[in-house]
N, C-alpha and C positions, 0 to 999 in steps of 0.2 A: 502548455496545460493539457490535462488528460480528462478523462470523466470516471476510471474506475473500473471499466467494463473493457474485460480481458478479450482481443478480437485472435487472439489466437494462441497454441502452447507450441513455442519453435522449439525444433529440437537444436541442442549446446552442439556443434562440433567439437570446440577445442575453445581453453583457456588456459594460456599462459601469460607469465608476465602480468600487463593488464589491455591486453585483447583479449575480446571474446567474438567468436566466430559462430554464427547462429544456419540453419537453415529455415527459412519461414516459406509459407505458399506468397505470403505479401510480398511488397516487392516495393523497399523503400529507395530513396536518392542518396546520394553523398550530399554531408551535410544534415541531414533528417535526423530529429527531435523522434525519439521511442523508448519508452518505459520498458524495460525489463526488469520483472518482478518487482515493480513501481519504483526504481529509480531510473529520473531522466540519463540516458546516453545519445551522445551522437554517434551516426554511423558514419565511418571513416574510409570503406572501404568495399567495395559489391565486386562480387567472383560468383557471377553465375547465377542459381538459383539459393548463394552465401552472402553476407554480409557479417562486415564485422564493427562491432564499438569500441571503443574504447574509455577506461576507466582509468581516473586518478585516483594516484595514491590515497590519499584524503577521502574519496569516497570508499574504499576496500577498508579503511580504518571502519566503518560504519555501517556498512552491511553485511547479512549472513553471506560470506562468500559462497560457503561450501554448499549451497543450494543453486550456485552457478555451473551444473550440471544435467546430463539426459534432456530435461525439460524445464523450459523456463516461462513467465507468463509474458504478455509480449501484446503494447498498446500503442501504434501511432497515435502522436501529438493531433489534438483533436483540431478541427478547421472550423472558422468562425459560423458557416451556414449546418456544422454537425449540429444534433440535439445532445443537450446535457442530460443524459438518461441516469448515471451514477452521480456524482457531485465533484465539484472541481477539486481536482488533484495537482498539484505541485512539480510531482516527482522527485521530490526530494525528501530521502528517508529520515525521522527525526531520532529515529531509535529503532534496536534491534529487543524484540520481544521475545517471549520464550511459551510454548504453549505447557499448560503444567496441569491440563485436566480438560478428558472430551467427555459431554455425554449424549446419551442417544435418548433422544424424547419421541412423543410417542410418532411425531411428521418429520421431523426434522433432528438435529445437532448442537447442541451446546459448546462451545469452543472455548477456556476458560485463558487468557492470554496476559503473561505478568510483562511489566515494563519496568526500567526504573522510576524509584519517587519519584524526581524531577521532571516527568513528564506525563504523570496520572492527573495532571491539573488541566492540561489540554484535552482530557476525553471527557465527552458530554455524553450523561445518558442519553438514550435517544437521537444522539447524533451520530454523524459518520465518520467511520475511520476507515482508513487503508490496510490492507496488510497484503505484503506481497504484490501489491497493484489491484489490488480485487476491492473495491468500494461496499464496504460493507455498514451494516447499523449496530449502534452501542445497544444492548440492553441493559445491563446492568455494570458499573464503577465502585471498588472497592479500593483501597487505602491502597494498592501498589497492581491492582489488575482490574481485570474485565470479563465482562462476558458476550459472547456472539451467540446469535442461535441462526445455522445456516441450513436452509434449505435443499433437501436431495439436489435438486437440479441443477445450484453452484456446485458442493461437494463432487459431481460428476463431471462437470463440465471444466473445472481448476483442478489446480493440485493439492489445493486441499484436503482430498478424499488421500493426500500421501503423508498427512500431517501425524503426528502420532508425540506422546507424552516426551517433552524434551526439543524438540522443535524449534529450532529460531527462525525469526520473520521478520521481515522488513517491515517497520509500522511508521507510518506518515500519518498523524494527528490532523484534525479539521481545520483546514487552516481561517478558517473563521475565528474559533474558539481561539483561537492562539492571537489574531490580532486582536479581539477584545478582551483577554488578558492583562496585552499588555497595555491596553488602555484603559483599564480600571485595577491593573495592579495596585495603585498608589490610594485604594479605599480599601482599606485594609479590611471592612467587615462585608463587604458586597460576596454575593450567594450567583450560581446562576439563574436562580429565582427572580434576584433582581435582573440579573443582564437578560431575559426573557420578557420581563415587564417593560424595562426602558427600553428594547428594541420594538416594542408594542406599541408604542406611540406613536411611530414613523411607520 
């Protein structure tokens, strides 16, 4: 599990095949659970102040590869006495999204990020999504996208600030929303309105 909150951007050495070879100041084990660019990989392999992970096939079918370069986001697997300061993440990408409009407000960034249909039903306004391993908040859900509004000090601090019209992103849905989906898929007229109420009572 992760929380969202990017502890570093390593820089990519090399990727081929499906190794990737990272330099980070951190300094993980073999065997160690780490998100880059919010998908979980293990590390297979430490050379120094290198590491490297390894990715199946099956997952390069499902994420922007081609962002597995320069700089990548990069989150050890969080430990039971850490604080959950972002909100629990998965690491496991459900979809690759597309950014299709930034705007500049008057503090901050509007981030407008389309997904496919089949998975605009897992984003909750006002809930949390992923993108790229960076735990961010829904503002607003439309029939096949979304909106972010991101704060200078993420923008600066991720790669974000390298996103630009056209953009693919690793996006991991709240995995909340999605197990209560699939437990009230079968009422066909339930709203998150009501899934907001019924969780209200407990």
């Amino acid at each position: 599990m992760f929380t969202g909150l990017i502890r570093e951007k390593a820089k990519v050495v090399s990727f081929s095949n499906n190794f990737l070879v990272l330099n980070s100041e951190y300094k993980p084990k073999i065997g160690d659970s780490i998100a880059i660019n919010g998908i979980c990989l293990t590390v297979v392999v430490i050379n120094g102040t290198q590491f490297t992970v390894e990715l199946s096939p099956e997952t390069k079918k499902i994420i922007a590869v081609e962002n597995l370069k320069h700089f990548v986001h990069m989150e050890p697997a969080m430990r039971m006495s850490d604080r959950l300061e972002g909100h629990i993440v998965q690491g496991h990408a459900d979809t690759v999204g597309e950014v299709i409009k930034i705007e500049k407000t008057e503090q901050s960034f509007d981030f407008y990020i389309k997904i496919p249909d089949k998975h605009i039903k897992y984003v909750v306004p006002k809930g949390s999504i992923t993108i790229d391993g960076v735990s961010l908040t829904v503002n607003d859900v439309y029939h096949d996208s979304f909106r972010l509004t991101i704060i200078p000090h993420t923008i600066e601090n991720t790669l974000i600030k390298n996103y630009k019209i056209g953009t693919r992103v690793n996006v991991e849905t709240d995995m909340f929303a999605r197990y209560l989906y699939h437990m009230f898929k079968k009422e066909k007229n339930i709203s998150w309105n009501d899934v907001d109420r019924i969780m209200a009572q407990y």
